[in-house]
C-alpha positions in Angstrom: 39.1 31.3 -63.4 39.6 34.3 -65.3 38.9 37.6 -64.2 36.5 36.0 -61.4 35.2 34.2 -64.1 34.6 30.7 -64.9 36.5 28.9 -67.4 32.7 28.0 -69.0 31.8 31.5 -68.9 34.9 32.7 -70.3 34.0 30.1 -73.3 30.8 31.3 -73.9 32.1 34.8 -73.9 35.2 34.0 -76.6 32.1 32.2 -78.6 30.0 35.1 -78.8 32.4 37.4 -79.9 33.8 35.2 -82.1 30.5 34.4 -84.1 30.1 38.1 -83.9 33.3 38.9 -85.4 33.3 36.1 -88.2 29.4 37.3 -88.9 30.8 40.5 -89.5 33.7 39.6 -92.2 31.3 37.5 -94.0 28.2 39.4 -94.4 28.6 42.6 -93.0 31.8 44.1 -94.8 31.5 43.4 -98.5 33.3 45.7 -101.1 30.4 46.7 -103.2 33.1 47.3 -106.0 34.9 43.9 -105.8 32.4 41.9 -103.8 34.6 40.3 -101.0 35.0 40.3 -97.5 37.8 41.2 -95.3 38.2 42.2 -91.9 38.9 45.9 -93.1 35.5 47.2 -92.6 35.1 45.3 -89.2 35.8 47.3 -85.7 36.2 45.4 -82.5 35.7 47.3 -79.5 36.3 46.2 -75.7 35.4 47.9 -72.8 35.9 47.2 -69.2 35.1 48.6 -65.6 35.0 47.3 -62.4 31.9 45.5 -62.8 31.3 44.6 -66.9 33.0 43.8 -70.2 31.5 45.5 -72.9 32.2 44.3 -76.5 31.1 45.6 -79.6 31.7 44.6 -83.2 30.8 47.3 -86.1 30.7 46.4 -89.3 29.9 48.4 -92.7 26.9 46.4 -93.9 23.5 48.0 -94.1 21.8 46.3 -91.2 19.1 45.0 -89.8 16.2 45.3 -88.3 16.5 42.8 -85.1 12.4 42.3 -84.7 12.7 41.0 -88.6 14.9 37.8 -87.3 13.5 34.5 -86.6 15.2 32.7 -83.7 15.6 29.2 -84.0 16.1 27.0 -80.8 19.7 26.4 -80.1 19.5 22.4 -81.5 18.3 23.4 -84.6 22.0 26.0 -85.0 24.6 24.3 -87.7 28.2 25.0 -86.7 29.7 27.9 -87.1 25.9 29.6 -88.1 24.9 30.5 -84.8 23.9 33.7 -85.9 22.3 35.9 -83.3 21.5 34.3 -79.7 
């Protein structure tokens, strides 16, 4: 147990905000002058109280509109392509 959490929890957790985080790098911080990604333009942010964790990842992209993506059930997910959940 971590935190009064369960290891499982903890893992789903470090998953999430790993996707997030690699998402980020890959598609949401591209140089428009050279065209590659780096972690430069990515800001993690964790915030904690008694009661919640709250973690945020900011990229520079342009966004998205959330109602625009299709979710596809979780068997149909290729590693490391989770994409939002």
């Amino acid at each position: 147990m971590t935190a009064g959490l369960s290891y499982d929890a903890v893992e789903a957790v470090r998953l999430a905000v790993g996707e997030a985080f690699v998402n980020a790098v890959r598609h949401g911080s591209r140089s428009s002058t050279a065209g590659t990604a780096s972690a430069a333009g990515v800001r993690l942010r964790v915030l904690r109280s008694e009661n919640e964790v709250i973690v945020e990842v900011q990229d520079s992209g342009q966004g998205f509109r959330p109602e625009d993506i299709l979710l596809h059930p979780v068997e149909d997910l290729r590693p490391n392509g989770r994409g939002l959940m």
